[in-house]
LUMBABA-930185 format. One line per field, with one value per residue: z, x, y of N, C-alpha, C in turn; residue number from 0; residue in one letter. Coordinates in steps of 0.05 Angstrom, whole numbers, padded with zeros to 5 digits, always signed. Each point is the difference from the previous one (the first is absolute). Layout:
<recs>
n.up <- (Z:...)
n.east <- (X:...)
n.north <- (Y:...)
ca.up <- (Z:...)
ca.east <- (X:...)
ca.north <- (Y:...)
c.up <- (Z:...)
c.east <- (X:...)
c.north <- (Y:...)
lummi <- (NUM:...)
mivex <- (a:...)
</recs>
This chain:
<recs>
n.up <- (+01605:-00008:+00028:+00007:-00023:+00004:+00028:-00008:-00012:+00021:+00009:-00020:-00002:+00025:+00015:-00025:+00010:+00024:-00018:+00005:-00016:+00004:+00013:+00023:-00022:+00013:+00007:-00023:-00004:+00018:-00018:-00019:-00001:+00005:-00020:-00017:-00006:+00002:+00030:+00024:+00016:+00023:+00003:-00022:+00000:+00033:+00004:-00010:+00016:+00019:-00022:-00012:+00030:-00001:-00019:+00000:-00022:-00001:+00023:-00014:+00013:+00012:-00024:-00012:+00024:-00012:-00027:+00015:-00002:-00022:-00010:+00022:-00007:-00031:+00001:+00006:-00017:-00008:+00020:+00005:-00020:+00002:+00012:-00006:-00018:-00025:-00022:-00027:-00011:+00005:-00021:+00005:+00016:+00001:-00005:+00029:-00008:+00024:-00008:-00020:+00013:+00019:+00021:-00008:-00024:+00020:+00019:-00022:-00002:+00014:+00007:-00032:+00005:+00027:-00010:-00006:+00026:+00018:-00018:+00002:+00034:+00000:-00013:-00001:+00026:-00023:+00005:+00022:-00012:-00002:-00019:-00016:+00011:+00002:-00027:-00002:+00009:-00009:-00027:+00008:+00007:-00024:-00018:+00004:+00023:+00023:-00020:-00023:-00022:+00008:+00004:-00016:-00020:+00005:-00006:-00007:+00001:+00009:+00032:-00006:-00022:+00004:+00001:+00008:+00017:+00006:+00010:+00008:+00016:+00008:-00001:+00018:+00022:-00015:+00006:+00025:-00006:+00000:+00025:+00022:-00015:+00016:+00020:+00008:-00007:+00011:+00023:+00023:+00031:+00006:+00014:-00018:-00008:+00014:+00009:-00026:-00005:+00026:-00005:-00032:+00011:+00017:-00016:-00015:+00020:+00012:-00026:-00002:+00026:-00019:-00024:+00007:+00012:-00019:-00017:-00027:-00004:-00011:+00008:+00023:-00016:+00024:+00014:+00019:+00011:-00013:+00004:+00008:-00016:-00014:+00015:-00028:-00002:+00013:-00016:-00009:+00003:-00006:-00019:-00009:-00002:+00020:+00024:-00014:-00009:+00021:+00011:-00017:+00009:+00025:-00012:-00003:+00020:+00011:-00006:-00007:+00028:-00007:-00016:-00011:+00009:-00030:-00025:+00009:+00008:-00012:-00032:+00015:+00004:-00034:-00014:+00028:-00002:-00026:-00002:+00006:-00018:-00006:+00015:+00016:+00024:-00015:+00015:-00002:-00033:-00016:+00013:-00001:-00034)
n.east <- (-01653:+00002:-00001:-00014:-00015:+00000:-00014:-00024:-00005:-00007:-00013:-00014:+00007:+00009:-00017:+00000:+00001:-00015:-00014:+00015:+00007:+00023:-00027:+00015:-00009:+00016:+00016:-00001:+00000:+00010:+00018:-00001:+00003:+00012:-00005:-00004:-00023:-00012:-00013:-00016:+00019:-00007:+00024:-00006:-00026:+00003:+00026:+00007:-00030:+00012:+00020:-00013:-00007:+00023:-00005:+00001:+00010:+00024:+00004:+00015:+00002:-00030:-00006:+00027:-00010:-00026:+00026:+00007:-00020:-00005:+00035:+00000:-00028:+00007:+00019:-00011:-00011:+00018:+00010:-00025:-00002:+00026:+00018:+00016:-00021:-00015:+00023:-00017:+00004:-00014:-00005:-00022:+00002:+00031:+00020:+00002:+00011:+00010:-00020:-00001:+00018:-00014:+00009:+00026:-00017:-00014:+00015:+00009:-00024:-00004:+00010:-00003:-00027:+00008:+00023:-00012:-00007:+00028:-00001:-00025:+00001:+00021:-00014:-00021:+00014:+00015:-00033:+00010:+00027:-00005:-00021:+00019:+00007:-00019:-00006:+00025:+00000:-00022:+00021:+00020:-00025:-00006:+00021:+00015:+00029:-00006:-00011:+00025:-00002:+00028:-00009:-00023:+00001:+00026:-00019:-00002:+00029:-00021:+00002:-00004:-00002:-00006:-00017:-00017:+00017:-00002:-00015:-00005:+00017:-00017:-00021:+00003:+00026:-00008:-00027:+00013:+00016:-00026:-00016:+00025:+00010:-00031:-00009:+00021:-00007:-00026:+00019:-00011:-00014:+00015:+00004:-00015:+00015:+00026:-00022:-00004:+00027:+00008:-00030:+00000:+00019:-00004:-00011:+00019:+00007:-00028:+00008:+00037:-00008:-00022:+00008:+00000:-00019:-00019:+00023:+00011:+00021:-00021:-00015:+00018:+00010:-00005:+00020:-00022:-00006:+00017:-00018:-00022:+00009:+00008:-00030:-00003:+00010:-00016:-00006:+00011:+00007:-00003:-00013:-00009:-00016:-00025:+00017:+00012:-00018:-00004:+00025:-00005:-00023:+00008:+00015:-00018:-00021:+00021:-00007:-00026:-00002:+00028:-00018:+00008:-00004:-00005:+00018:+00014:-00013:-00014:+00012:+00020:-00028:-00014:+00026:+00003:-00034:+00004:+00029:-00007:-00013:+00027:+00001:-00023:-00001:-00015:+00009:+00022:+00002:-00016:+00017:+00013:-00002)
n.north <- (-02172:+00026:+00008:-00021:+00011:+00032:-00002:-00018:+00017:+00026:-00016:-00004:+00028:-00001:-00027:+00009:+00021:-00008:-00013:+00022:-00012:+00024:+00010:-00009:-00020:-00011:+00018:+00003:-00032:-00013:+00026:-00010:-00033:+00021:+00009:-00024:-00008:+00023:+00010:+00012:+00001:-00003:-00017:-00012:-00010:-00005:-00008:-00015:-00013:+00006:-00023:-00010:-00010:-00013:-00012:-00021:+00004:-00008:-00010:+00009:+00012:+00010:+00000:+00017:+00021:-00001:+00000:+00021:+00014:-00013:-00004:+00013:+00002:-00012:+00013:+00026:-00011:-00008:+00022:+00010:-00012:+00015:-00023:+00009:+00009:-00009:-00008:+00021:-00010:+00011:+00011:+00011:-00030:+00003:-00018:+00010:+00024:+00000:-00005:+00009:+00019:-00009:-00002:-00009:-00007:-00003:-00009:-00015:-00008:-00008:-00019:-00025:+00002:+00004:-00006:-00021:-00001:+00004:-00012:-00006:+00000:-00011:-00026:+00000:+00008:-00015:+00003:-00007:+00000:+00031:-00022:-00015:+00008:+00019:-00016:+00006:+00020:+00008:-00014:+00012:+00024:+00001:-00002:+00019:+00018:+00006:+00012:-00009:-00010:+00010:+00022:-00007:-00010:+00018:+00013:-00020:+00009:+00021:-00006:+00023:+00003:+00031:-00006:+00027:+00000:-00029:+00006:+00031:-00026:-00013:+00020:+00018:+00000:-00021:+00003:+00004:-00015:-00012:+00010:+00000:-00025:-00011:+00007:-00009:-00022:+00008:+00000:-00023:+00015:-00027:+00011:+00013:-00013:+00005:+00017:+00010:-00002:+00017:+00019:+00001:+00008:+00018:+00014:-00002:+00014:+00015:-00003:-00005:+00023:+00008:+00001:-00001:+00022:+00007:+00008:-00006:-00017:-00003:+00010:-00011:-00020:+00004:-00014:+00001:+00010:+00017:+00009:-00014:-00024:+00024:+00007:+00004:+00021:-00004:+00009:-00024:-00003:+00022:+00001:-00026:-00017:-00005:-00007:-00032:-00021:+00006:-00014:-00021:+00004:+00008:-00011:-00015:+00012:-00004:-00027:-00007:+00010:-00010:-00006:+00015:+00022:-00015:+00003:-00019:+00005:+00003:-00009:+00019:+00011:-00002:+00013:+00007:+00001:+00003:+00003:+00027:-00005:+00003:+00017:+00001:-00021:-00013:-00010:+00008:+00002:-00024:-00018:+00025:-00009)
ca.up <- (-00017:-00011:+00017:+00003:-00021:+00009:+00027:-00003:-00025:+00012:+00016:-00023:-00019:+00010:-00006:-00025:+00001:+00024:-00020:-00038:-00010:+00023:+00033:+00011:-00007:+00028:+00012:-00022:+00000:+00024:+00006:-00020:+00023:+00030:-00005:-00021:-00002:+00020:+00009:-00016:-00003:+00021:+00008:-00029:-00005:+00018:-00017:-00021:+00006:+00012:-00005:-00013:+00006:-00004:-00027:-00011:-00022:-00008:+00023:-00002:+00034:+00010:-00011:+00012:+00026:+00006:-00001:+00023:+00020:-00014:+00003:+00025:+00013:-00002:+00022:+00029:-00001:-00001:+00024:+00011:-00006:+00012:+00012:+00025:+00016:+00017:-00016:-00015:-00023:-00018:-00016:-00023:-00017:-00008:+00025:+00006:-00013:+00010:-00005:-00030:-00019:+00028:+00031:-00010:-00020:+00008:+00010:-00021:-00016:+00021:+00001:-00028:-00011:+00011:-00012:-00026:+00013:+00000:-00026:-00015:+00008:-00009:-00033:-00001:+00011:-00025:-00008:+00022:+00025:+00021:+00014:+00009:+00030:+00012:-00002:+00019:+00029:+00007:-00018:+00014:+00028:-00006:-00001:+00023:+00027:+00022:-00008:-00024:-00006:+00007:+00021:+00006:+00008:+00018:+00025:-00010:+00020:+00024:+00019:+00000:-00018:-00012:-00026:-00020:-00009:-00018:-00029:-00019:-00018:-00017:-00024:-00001:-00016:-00028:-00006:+00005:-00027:-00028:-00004:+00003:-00024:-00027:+00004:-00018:-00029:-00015:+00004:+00017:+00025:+00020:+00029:+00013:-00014:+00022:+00009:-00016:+00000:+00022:+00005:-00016:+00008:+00027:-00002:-00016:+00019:+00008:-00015:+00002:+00013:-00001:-00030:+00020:+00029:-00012:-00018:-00015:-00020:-00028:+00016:-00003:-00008:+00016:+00028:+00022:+00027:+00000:+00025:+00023:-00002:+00008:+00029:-00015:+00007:-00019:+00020:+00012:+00025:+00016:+00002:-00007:-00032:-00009:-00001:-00025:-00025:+00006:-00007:-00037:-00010:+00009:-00014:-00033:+00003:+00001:-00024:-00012:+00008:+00007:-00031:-00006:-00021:-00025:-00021:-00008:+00039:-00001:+00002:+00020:+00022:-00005:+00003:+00024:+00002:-00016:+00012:+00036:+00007:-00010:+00030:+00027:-00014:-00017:+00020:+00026:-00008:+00008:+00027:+00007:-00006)
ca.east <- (+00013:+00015:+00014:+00011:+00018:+00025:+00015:+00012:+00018:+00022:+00019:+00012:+00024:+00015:+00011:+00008:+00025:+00018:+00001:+00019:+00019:+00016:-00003:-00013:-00030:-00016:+00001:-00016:-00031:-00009:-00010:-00021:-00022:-00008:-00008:-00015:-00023:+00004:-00020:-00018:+00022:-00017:+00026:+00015:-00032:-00004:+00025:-00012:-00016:+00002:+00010:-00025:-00030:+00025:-00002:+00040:-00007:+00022:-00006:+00022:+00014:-00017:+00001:+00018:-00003:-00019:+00012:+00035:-00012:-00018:+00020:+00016:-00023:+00008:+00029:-00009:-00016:+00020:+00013:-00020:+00004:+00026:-00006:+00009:-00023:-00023:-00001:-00017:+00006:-00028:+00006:-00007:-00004:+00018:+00015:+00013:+00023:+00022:-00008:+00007:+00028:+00017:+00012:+00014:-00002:-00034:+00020:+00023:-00015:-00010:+00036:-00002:-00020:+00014:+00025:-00017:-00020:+00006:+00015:-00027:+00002:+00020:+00000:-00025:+00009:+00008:-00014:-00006:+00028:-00004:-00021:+00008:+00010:-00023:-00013:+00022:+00001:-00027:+00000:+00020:-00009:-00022:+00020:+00025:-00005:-00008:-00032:-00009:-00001:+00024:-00007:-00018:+00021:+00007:-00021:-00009:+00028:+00004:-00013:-00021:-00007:-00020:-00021:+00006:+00026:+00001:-00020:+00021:+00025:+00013:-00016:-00012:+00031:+00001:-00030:+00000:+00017:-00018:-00014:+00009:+00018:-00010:+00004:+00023:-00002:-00010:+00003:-00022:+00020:+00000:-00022:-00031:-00012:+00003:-00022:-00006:+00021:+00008:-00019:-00009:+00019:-00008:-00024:+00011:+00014:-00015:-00015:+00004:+00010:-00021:+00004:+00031:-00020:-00025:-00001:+00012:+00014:-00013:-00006:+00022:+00013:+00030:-00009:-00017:+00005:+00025:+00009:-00004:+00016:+00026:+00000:-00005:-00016:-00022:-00028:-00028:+00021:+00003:-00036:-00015:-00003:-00020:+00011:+00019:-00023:-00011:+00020:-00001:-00016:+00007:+00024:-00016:-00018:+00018:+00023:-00017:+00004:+00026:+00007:+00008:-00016:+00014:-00016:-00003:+00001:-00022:+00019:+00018:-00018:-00007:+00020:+00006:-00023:-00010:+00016:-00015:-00019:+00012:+00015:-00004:-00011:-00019:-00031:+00000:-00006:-00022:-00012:-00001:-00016)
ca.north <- (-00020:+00007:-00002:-00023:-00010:+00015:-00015:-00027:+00010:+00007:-00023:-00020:+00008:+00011:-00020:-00013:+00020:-00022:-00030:+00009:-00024:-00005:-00010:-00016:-00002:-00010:+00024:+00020:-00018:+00007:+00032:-00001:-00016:+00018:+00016:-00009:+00023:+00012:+00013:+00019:+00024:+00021:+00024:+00017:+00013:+00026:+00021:+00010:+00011:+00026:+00029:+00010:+00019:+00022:+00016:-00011:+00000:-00016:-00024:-00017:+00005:-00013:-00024:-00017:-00010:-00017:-00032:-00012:-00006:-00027:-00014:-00001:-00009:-00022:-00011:-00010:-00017:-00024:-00010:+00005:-00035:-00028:-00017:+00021:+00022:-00007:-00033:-00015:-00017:+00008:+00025:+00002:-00019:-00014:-00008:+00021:+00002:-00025:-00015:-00002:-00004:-00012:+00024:+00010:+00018:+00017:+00020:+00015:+00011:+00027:+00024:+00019:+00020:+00023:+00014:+00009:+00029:+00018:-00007:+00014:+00035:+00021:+00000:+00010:+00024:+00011:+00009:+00032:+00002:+00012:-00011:-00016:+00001:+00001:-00031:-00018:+00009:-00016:-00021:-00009:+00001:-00028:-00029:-00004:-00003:-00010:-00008:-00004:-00025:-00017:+00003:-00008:-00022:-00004:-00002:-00024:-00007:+00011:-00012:+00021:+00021:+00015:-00012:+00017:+00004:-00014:-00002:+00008:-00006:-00025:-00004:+00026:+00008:-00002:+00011:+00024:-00007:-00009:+00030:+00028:+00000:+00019:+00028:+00012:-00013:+00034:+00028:+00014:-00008:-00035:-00001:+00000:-00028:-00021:-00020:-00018:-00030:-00026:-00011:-00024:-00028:-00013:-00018:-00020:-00017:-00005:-00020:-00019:-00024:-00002:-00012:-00018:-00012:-00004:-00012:-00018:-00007:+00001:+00039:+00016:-00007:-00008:-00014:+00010:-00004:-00012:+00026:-00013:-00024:+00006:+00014:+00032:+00021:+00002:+00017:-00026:-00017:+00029:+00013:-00020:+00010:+00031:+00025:+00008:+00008:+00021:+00016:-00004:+00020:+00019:+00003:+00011:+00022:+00013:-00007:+00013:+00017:+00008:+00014:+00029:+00009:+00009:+00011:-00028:-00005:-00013:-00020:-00021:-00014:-00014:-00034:+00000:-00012:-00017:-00014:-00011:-00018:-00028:-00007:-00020:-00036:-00004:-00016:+00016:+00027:+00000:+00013:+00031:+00013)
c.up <- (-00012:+00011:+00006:-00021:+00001:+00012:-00020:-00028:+00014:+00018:-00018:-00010:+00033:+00003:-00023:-00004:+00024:-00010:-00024:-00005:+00021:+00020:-00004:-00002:+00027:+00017:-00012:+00004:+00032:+00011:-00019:+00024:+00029:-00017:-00013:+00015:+00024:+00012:-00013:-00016:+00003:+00000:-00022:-00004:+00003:-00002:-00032:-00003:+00012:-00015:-00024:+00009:+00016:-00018:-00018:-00030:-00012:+00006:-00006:+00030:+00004:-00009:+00026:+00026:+00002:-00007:+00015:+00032:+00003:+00004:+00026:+00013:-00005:+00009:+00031:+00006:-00012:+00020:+00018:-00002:+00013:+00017:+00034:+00010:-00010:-00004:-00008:-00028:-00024:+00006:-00018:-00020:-00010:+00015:-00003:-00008:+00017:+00003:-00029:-00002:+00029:+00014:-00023:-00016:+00005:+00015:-00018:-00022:+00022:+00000:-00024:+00008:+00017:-00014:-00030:+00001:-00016:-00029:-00013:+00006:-00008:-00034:+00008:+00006:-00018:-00011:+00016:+00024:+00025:+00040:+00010:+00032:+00014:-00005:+00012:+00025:+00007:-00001:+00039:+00028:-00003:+00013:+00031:+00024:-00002:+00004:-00021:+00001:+00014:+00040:+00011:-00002:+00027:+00035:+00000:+00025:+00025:+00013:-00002:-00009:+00000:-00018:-00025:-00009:-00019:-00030:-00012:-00015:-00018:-00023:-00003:-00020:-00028:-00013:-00005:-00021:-00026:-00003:-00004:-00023:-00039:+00007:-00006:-00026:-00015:+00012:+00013:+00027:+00002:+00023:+00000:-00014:+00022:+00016:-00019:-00003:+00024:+00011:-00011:-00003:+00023:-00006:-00015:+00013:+00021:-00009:-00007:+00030:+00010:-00014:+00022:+00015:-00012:-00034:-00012:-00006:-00029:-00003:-00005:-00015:+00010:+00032:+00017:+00031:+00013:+00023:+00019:+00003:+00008:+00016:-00010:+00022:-00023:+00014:-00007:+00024:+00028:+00004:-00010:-00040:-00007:+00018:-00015:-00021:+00005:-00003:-00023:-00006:+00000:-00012:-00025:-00008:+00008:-00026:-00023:+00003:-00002:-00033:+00009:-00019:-00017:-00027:-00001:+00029:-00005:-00015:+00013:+00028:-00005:-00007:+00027:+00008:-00010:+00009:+00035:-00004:-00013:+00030:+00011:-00023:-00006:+00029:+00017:-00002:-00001:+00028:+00008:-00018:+00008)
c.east <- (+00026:+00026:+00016:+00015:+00029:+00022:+00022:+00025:+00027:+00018:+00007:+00021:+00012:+00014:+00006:+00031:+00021:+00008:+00014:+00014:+00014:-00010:-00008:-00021:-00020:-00016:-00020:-00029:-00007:-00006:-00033:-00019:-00005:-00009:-00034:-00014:-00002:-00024:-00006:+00016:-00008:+00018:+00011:-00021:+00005:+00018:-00021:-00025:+00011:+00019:-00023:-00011:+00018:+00007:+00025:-00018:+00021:-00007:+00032:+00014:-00013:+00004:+00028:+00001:-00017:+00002:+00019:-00023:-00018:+00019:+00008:-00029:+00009:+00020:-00016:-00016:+00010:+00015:-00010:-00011:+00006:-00013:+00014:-00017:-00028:-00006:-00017:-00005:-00026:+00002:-00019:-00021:+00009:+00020:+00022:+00039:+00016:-00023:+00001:+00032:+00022:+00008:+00018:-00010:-00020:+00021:+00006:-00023:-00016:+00028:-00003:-00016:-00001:+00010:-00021:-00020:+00014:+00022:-00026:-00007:+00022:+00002:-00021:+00012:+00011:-00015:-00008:+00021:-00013:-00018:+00010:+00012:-00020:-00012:+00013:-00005:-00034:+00001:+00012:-00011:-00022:+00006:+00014:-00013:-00009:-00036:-00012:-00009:+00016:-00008:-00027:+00015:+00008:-00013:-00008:+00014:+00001:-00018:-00031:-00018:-00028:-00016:+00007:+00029:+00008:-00015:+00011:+00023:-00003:-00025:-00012:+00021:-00002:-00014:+00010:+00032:-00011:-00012:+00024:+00016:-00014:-00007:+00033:+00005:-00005:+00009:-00019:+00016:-00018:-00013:-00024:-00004:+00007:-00024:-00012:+00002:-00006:-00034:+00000:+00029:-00005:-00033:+00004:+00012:-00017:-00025:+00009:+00007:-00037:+00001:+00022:-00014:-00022:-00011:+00008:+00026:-00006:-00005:+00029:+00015:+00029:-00013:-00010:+00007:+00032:+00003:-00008:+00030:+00026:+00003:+00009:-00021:-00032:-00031:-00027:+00016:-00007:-00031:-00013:-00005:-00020:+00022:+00028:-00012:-00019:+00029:+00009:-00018:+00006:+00026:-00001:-00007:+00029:+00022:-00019:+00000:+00018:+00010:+00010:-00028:+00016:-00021:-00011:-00010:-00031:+00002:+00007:-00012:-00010:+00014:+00007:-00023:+00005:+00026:-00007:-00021:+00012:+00013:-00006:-00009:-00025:-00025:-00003:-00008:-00029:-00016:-00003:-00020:-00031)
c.north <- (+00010:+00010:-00024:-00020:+00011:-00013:-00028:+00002:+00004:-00020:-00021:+00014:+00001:-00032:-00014:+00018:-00016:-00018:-00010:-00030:-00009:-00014:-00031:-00016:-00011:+00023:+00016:-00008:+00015:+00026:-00002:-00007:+00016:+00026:+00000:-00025:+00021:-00005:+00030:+00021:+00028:+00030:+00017:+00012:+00029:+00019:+00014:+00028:+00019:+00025:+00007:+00017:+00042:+00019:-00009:-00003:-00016:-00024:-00015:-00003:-00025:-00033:-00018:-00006:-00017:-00032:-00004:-00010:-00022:-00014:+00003:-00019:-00033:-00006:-00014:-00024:-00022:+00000:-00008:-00034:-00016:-00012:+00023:+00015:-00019:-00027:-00003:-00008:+00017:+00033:+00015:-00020:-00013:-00003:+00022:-00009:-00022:-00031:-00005:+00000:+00001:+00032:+00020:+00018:+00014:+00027:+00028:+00011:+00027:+00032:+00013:+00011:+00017:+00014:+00019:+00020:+00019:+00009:+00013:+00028:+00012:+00016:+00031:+00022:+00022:+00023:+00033:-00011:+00006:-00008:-00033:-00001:-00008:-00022:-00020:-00007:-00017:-00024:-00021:-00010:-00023:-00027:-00002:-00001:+00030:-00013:-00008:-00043:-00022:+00001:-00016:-00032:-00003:-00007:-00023:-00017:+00007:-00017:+00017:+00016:+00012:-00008:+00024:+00012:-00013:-00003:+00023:+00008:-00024:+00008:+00030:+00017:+00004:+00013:+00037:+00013:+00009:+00033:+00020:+00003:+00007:+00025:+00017:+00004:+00019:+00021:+00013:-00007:-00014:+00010:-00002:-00033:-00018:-00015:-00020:-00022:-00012:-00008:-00028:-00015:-00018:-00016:-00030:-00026:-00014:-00018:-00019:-00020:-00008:-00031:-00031:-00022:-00016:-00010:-00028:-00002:+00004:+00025:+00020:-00007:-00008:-00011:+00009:-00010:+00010:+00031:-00019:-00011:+00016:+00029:+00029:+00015:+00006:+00021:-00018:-00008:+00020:+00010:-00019:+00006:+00020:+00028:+00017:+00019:+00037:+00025:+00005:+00026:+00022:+00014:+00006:+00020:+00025:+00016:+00027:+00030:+00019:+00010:+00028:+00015:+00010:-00010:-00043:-00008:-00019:-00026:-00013:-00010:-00021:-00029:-00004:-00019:-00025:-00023:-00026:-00022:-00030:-00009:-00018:-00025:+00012:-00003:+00027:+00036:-00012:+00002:+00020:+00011:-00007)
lummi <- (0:1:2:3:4:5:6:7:8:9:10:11:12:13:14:15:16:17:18:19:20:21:22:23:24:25:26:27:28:29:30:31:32:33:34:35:36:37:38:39:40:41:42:43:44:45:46:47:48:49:50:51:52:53:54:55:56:57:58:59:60:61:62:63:64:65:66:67:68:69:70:71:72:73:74:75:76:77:78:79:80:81:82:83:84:85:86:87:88:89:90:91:92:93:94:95:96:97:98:99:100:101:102:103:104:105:106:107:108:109:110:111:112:113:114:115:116:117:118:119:120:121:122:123:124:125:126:127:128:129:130:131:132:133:134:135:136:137:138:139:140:141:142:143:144:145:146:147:148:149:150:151:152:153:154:155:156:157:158:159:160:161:162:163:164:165:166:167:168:169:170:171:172:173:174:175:176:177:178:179:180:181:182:183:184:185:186:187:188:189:190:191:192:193:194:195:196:197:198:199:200:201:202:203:204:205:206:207:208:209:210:211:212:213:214:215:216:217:218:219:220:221:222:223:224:225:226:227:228:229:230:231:232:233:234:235:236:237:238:239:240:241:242:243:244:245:246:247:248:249:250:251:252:253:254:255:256:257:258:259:260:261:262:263:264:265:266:267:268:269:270:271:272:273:274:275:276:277:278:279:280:281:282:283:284:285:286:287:288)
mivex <- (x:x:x:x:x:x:x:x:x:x:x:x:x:x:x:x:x:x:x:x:x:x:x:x:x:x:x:x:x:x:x:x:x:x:x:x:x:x:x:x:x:x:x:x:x:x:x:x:x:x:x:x:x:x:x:x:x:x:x:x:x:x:x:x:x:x:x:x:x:x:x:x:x:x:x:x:x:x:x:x:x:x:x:x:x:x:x:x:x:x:x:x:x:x:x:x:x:x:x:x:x:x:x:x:x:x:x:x:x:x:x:x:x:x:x:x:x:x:x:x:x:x:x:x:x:x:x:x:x:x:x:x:x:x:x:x:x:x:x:x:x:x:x:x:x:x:x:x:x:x:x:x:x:x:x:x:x:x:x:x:x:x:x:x:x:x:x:x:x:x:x:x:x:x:x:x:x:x:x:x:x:x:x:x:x:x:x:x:x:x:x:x:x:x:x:x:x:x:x:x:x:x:x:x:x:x:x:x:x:x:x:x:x:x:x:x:x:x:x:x:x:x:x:x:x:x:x:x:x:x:x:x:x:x:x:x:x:x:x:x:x:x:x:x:x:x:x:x:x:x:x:x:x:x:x:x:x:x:x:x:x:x:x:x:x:x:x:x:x:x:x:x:x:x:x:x:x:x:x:x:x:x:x:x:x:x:x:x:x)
</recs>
């Protein structure tokens, strides 16, 4: 709880700092309304958690990658909206940003909170110069080309795409953002966490194109069916749902696996667990169990 109270503090001061007098009040509402209320906020969690179980005793670093990476997660997911990639109007539960304040400003509010990622990492960086590069540099491979966020997008456009390639760019990329950047954070090496991230990103992804095929509108809080409808690459589409769902497991049990042995490693299995069983639809985890 206390964590999360953290998280939401920290993105309330970073968009109330985007939101100053000057801006734009249209623009401001609409960075607010893609930010607020959030989901679980899986990604700042886990930044966080890892530079803990690291040994980061400040967490101020941490803190700031883990809100540039909560904000680049919300960028993507208002573009990710449009009517250009999946046209769906529901968000969360609420009507998704170019459905509340029209194309234009859903556009320009994703672009801000881009820009704002990196306006929050840079602030924070203040704190250990030295290590900033290096968060950069993860922050960048998340988001960009050739395998980050923009890239999984992009696959969206090709006549073709790799199921898992895809999966982790458009949702692993980020995950793996979230571990190796709290691992800097403290001043530990990013590699041995890379499995971490892209296990339980790719599992994320694997639950939602689980969550797509088999669930709700009410459930997800945003539109279903929309990989069939617009011929996404999906691993229901590719292995059926008990052989999606068995790949869900399996990613888990990976993800679990893939801790580092360190002084917080048992922790961080346990929020890794405990996270996994909000994944698959509701009918379908019963059915396995």
């Amino acid at each position: 709880m206390a964590t999360t109270l953290r998280i939401e503090a920290a993105l309330e001061g970073a968009i109330a700092r985007a939101a100053a007098s000057e801006a734009p009040p249209r623009l401001a509402s609409a960075m607010r309304h893609a930010v607020f209320p959030g989901g679980a906020r899986l990604r700042p969690h886990l930044c966080l958690a890892v530079a803990a179980a690291c040994g980061d005793e400040d967490g101020a670093l941490a803190e700031g990658a883990a809100i540039a990476i909560e904000l680049l997660h919300c960028a993507s997911l208002v573009h990710d909206d449009l009517p250009c990639f999946d046209d769906a109007d529901l968000r969360r539960g609420q009507p998704s940003v170019h459905a509340a304040f029209g194309q234009p400003l859903a556009v320009l509010a994703g672009d801000a909170l881009i820009i704002l990622a990196f306006d929050v990492l840079a602030r924070a960086g203040a704190v250990a110069p030295a290590r900033l590069p290096l968060l950069l540099t993860s922050v960048t491979r998340g988001v960009g080309m050739p395998g980050g966020i923009v890239a999984g997008q992009a696959w969206e456009s090709e006549p073709e795409a790799p199921v898992e390639t895809y999966h982790r760019a458009k949702t692993g990329a980020l995950f793996v953002a979230a571990t190796t950047c709290g691992a800097i954070a403290a001043g530990s090496n990013p590699g041995p966490w890379r499995a971490l991230g892209d296990a339980l990103g790719c599992a994320y992804q694997v639950a939602d194109d689980l969550a797509d095929a088999a669930s709700s509108p009410e459930i997800c809080g945003k539109p279903i069916g929309r990989d069939a409808a617009l011929h996404r690459p999906s691993l229901v589409a590719e292995l059926g749902l008990d052989g999606a769902f068995a790949r869900l497991q399996s990613l888990v049990a990976q993800a679990v696996a893939a801790v580092p042995d360190c002084d917080g490693a048992k922790g961080l299995r346990d929020l890794v667990q405990m996270q996994a069983t909000r994944l698959a639809p509701g009918h379908l985890a019963r059915s396995a169990a």
